[in-house]
Biopython code that builds the backbone (N, CA, C, O; Angstrom):
import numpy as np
from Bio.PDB.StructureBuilder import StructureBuilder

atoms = [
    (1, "UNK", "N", (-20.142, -2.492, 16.370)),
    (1, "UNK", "CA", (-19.498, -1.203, 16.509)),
    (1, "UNK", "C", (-18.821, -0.848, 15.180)),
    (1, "UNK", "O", (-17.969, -1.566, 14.657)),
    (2, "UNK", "N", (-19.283, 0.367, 14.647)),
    (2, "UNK", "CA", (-18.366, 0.853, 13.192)),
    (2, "UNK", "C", (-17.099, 0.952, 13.765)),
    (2, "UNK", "O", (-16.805, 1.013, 14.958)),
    (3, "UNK", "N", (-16.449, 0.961, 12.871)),
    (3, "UNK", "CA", (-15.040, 1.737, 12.728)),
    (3, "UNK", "C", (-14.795, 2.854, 11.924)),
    (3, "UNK", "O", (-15.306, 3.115, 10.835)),
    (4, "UNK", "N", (-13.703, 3.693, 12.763)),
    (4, "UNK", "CA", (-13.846, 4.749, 12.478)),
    (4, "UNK", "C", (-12.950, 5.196, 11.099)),
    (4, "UNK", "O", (-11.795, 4.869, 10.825)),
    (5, "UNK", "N", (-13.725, 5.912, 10.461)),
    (5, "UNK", "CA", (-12.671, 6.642, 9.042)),
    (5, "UNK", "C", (-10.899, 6.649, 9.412)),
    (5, "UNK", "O", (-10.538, 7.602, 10.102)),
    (6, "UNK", "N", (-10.068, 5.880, 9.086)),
    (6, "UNK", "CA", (-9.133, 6.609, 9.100)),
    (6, "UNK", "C", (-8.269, 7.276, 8.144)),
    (6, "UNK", "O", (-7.742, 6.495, 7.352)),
    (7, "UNK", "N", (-7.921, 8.728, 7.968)),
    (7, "UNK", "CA", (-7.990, 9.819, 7.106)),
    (7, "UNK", "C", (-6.542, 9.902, 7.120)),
    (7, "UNK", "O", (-6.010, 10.066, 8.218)),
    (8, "UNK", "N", (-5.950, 9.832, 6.276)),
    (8, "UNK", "CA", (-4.444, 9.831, 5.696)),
    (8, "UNK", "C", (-3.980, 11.441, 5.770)),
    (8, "UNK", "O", (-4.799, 12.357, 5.853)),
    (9, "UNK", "N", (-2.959, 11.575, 5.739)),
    (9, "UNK", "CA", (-2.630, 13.229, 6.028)),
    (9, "UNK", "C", (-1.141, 13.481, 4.861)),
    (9, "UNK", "O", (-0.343, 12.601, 4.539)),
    (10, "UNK", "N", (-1.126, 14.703, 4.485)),
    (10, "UNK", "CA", (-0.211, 15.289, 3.221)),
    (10, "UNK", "C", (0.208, 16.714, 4.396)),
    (10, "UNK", "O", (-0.508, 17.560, 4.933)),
    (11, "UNK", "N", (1.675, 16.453, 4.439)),
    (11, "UNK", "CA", (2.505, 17.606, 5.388)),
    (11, "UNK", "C", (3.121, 18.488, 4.421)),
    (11, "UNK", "O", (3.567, 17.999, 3.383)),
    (12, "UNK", "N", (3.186, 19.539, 4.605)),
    (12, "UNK", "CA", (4.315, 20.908, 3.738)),
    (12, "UNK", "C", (5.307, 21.250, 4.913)),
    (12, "UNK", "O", (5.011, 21.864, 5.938)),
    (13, "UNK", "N", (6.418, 20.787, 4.605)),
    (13, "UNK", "CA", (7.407, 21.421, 5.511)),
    (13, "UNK", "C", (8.204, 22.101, 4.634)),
    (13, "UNK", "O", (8.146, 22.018, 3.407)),
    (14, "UNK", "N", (9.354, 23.137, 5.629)),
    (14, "UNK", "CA", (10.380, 23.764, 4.856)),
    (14, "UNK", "C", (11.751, 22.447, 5.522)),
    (14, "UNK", "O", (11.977, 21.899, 6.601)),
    (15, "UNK", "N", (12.410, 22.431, 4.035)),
    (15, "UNK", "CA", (14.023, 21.941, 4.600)),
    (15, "UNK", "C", (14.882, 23.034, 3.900)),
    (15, "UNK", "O", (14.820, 23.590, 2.804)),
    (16, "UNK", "N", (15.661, 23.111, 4.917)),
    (16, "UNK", "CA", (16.704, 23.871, 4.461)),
    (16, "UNK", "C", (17.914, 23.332, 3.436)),
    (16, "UNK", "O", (18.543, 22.276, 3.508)),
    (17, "UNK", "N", (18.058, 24.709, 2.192)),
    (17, "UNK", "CA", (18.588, 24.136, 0.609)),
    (17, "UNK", "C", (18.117, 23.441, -0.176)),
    (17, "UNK", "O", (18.718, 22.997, -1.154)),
    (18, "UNK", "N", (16.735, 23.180, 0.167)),
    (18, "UNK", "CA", (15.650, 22.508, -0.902)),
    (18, "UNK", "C", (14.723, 23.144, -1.223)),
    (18, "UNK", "O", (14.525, 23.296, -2.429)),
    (19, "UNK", "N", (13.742, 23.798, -0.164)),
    (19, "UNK", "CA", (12.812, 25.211, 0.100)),
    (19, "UNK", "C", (11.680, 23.685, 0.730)),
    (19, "UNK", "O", (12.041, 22.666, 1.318)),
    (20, "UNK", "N", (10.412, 24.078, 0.333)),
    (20, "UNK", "CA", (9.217, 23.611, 0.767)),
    (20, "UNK", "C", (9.139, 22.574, 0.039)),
    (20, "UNK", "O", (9.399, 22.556, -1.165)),
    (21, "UNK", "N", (8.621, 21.225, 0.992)),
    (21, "UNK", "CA", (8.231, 19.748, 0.600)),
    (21, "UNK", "C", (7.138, 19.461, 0.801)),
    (21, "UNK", "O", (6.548, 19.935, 1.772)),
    (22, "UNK", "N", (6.510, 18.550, -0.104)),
    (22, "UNK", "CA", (5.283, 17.980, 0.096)),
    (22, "UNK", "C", (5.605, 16.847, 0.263)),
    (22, "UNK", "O", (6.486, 16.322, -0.417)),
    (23, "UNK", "N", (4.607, 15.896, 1.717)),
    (23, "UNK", "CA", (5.117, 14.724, 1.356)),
    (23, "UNK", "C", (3.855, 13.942, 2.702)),
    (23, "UNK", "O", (2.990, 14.468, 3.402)),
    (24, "UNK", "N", (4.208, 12.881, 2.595)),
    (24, "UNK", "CA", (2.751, 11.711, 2.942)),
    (24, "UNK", "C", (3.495, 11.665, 4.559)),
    (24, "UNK", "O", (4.707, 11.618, 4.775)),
    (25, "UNK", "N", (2.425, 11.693, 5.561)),
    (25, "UNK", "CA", (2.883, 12.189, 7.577)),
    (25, "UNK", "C", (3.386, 10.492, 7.424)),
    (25, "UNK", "O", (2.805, 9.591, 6.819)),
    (26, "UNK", "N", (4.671, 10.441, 8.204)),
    (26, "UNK", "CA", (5.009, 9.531, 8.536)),
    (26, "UNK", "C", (6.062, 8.734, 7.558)),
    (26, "UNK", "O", (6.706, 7.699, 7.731)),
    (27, "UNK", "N", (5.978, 9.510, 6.628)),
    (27, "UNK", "CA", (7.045, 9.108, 5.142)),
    (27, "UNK", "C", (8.423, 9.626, 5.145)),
    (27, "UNK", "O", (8.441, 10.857, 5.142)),
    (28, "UNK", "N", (9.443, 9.136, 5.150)),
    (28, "UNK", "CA", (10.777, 9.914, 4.492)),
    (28, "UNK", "C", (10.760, 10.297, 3.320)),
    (28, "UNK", "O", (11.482, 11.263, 3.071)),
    (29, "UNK", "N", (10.000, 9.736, 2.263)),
    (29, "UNK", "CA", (10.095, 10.203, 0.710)),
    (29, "UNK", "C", (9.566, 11.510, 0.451)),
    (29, "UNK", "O", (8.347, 11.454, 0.613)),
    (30, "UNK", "N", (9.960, 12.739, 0.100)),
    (30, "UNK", "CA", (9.396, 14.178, -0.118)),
    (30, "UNK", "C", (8.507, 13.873, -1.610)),
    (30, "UNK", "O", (9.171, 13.335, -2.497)),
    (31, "UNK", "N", (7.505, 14.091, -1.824)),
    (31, "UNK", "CA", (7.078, 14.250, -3.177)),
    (31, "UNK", "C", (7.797, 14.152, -4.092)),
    (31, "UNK", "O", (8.319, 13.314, -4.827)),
    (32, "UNK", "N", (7.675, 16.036, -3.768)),
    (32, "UNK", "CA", (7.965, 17.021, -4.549)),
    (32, "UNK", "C", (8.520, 18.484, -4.107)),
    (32, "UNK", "O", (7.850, 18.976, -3.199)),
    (33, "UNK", "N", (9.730, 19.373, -4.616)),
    (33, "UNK", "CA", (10.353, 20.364, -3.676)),
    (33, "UNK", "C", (9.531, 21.747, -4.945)),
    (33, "UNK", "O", (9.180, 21.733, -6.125)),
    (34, "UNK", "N", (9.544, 22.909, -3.669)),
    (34, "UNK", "CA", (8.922, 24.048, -4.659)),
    (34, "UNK", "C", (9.705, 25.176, -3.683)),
    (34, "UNK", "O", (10.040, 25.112, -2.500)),
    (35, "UNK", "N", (9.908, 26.661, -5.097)),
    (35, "UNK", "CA", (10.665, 27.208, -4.332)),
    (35, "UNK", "C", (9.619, 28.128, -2.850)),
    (35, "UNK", "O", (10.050, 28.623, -1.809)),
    (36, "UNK", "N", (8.812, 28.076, -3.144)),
    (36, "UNK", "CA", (8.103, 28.963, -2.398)),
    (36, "UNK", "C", (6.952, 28.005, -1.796)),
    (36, "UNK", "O", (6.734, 26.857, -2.184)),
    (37, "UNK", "N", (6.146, 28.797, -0.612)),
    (37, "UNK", "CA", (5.597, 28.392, 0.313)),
    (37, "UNK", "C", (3.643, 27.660, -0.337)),
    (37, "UNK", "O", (2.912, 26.678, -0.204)),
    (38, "UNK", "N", (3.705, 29.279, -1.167)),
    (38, "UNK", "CA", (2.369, 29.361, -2.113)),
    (38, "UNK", "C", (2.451, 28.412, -3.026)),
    (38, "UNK", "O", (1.523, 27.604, -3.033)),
    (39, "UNK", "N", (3.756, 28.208, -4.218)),
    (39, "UNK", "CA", (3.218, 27.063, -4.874)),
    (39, "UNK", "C", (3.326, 25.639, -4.469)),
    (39, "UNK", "O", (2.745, 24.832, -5.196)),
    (40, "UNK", "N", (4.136, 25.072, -3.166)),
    (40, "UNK", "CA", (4.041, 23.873, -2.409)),
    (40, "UNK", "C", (2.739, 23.764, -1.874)),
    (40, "UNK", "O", (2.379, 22.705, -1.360)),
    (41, "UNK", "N", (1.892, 24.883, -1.949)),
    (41, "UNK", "CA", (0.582, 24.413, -0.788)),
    (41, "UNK", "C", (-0.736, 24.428, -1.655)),
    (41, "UNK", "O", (-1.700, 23.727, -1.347)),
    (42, "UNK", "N", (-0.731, 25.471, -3.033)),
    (42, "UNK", "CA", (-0.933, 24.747, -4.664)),
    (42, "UNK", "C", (-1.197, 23.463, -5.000)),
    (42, "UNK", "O", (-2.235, 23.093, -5.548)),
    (43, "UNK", "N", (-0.082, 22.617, -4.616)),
    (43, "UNK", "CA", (0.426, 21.487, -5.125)),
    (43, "UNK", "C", (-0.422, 20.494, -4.217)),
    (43, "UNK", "O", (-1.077, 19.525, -4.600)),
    (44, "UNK", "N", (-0.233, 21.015, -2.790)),
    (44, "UNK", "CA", (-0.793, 20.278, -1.804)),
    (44, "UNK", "C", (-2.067, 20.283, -1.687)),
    (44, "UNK", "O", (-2.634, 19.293, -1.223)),
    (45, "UNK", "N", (-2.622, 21.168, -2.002)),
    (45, "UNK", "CA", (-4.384, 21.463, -2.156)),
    (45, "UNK", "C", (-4.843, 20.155, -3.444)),
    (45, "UNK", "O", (-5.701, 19.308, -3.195)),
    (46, "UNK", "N", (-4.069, 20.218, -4.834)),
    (46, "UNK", "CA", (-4.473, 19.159, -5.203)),
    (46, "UNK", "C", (-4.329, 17.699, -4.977)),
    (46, "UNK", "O", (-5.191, 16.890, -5.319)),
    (47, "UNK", "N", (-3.083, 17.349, -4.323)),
    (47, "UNK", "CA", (-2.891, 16.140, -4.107)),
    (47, "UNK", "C", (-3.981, 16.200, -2.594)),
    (47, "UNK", "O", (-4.501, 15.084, -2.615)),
    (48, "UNK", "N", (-4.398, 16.761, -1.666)),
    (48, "UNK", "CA", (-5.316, 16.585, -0.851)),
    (48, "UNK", "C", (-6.596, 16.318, -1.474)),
    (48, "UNK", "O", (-7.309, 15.422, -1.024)),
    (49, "UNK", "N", (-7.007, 17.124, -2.627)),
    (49, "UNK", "CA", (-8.257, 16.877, -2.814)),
    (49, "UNK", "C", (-8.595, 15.770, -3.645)),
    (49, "UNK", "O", (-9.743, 15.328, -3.597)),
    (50, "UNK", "N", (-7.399, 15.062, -4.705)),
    (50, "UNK", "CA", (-7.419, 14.050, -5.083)),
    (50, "UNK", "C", (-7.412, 12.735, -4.754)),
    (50, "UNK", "O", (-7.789, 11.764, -5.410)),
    (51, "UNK", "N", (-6.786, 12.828, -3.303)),
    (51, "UNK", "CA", (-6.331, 11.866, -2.487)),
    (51, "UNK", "C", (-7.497, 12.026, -1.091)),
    (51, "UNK", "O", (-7.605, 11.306, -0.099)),
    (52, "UNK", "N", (-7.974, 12.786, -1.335)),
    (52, "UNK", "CA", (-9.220, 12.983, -0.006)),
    (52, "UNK", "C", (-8.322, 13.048, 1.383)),
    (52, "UNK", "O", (-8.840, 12.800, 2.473)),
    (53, "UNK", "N", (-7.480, 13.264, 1.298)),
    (53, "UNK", "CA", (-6.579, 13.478, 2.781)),
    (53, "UNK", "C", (-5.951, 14.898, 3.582)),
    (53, "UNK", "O", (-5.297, 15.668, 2.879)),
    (54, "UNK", "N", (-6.072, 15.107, 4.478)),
    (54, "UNK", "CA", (-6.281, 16.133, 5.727)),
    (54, "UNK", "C", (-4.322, 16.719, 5.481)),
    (54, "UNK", "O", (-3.320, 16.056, 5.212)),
    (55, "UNK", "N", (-4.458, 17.753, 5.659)),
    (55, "UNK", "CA", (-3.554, 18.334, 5.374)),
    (55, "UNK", "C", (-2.983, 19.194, 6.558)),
    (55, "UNK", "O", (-3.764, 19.696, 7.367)),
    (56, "UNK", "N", (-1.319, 19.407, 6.687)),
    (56, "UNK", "CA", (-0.560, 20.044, 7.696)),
    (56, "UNK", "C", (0.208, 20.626, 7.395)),
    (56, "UNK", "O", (1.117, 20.100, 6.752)),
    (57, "UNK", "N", (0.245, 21.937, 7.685)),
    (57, "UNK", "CA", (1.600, 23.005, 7.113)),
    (57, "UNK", "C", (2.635, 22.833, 8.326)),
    (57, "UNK", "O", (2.015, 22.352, 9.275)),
    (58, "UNK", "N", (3.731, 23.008, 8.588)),
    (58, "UNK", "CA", (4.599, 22.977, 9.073)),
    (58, "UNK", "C", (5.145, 24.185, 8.835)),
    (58, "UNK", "O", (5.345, 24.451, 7.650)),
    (59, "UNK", "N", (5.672, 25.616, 10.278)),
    (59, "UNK", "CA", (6.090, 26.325, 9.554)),
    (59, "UNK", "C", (7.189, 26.772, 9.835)),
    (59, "UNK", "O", (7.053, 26.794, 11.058)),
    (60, "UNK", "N", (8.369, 27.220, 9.625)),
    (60, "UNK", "CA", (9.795, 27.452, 9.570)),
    (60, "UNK", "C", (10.121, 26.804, 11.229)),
    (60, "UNK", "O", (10.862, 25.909, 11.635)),
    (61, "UNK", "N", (9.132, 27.787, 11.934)),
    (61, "UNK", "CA", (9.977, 27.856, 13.042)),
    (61, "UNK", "C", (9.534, 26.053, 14.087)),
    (61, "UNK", "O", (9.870, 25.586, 15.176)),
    (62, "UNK", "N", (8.658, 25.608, 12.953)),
    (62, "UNK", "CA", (8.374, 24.001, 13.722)),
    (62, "UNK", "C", (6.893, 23.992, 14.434)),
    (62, "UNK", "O", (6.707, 23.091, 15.251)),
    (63, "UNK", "N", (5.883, 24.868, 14.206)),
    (63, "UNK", "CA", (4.890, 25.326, 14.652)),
    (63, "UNK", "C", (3.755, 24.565, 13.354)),
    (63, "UNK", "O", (4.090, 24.567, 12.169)),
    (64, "UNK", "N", (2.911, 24.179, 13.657)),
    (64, "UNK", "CA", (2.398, 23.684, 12.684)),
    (64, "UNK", "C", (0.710, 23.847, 13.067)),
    (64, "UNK", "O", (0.239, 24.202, 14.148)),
    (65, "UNK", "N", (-0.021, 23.468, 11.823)),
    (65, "UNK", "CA", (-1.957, 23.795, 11.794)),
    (65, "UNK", "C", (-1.822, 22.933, 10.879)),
    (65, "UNK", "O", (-0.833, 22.801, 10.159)),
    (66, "UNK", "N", (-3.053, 22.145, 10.855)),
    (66, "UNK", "CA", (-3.961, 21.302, 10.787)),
    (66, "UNK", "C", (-5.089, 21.657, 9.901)),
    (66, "UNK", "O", (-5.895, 22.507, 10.280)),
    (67, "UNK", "N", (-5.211, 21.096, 8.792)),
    (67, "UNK", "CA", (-6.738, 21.534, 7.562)),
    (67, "UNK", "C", (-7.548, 20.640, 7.828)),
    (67, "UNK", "O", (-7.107, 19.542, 8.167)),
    (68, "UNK", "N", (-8.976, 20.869, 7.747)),
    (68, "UNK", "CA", (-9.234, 19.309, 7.155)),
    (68, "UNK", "C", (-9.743, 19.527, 5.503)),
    (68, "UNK", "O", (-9.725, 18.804, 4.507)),
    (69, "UNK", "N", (-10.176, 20.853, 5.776)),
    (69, "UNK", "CA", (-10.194, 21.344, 3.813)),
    (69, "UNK", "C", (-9.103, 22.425, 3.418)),
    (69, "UNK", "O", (-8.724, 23.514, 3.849)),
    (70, "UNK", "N", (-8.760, 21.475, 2.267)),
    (70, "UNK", "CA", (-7.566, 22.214, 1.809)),
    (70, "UNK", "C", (-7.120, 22.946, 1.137)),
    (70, "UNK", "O", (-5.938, 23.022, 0.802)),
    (71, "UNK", "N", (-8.446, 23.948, 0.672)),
    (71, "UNK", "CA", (-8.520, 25.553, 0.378)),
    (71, "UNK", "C", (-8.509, 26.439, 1.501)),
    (71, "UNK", "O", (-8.200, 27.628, 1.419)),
    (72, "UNK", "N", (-8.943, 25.691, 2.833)),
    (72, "UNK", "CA", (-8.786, 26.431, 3.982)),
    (72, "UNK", "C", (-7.095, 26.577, 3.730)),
    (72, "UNK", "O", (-6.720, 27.658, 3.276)),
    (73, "UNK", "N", (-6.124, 25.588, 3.993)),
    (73, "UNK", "CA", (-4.741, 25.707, 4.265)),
    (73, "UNK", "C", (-4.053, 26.648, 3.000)),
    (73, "UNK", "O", (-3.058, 27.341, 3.213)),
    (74, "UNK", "N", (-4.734, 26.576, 1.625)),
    (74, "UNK", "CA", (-4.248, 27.677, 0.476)),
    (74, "UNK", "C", (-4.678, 29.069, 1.133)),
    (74, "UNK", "O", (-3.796, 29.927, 1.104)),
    (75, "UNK", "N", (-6.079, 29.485, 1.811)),
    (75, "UNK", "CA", (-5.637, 30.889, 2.329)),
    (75, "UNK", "C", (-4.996, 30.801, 2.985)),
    (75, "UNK", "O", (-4.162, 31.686, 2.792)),
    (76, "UNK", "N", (-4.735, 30.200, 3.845)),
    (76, "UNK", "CA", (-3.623, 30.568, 4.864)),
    (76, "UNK", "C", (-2.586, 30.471, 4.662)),
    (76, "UNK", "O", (-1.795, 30.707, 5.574)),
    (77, "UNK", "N", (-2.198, 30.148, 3.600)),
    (77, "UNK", "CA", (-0.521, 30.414, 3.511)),
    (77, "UNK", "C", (-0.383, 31.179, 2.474)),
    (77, "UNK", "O", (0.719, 31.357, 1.954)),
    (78, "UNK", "N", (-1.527, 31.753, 2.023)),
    (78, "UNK", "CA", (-1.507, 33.122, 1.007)),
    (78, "UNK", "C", (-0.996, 34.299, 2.050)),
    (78, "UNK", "O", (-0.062, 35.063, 1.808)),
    (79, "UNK", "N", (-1.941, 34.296, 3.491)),
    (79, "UNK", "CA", (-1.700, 35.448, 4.062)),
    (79, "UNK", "C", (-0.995, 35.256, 5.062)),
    (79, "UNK", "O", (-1.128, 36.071, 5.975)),
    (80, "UNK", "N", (0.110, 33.990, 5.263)),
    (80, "UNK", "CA", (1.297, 33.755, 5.937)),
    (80, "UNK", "C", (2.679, 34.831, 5.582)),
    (80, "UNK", "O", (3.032, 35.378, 4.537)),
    (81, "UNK", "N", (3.115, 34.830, 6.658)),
    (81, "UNK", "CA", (4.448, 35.847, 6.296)),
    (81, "UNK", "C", (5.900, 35.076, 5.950)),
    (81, "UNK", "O", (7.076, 35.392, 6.127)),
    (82, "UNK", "N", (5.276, 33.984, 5.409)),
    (82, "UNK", "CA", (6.662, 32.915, 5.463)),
    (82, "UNK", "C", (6.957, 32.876, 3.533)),
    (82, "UNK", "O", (6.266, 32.863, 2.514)),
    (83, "UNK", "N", (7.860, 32.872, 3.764)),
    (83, "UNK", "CA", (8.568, 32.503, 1.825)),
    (83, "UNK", "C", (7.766, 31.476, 1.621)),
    (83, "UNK", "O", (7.799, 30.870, 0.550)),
]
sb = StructureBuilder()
sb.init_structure("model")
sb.init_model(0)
sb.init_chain("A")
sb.init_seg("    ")
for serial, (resi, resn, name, xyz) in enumerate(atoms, 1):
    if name == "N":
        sb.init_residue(resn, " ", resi, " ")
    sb.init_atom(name, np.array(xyz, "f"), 0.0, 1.0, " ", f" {name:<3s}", serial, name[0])
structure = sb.get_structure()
């Protein structure tokens, strides 16, 4: 029996008085802080595609989506209404 891929994941949340974090699911350590939504998910598109790992926006209100390509998650938070 194979085993199955298991695929590491890169989260963007907002904290409040820092703005938007990038950081590894299951980690306390934040990356990296950005003031805005667009260049945290920038940031996150490359560390996903460098790192080959599945990506999760998190969004203000605690609602979150799921990439598994992570130019999909850069439009979408181009045409998000969030900072």
């Amino acid at each position: 029996m194979a085993d199955k891929e298991v695929k590491d994941v890169h989260e963007l949340n907002f904290y409040e008085g820092k703005g938007w974090g990038v950081k590894r699911q299951n980690s306390d350590k934040v990356i990296k802080y950005f003031k805005t939504k667009i260049e945290a998910t920038e940031y996150l598109v490359k560390v996903s595609e460098n790192q080959k790992t599945t990506v999760v926006i998190h969004l203000k209100n605690g609602k979150y989506q799921k990439f598994d390509n992570a130019m999909r998650a850069l439009s979408y938070a181009k045409t998000a209404k969030e900072d």
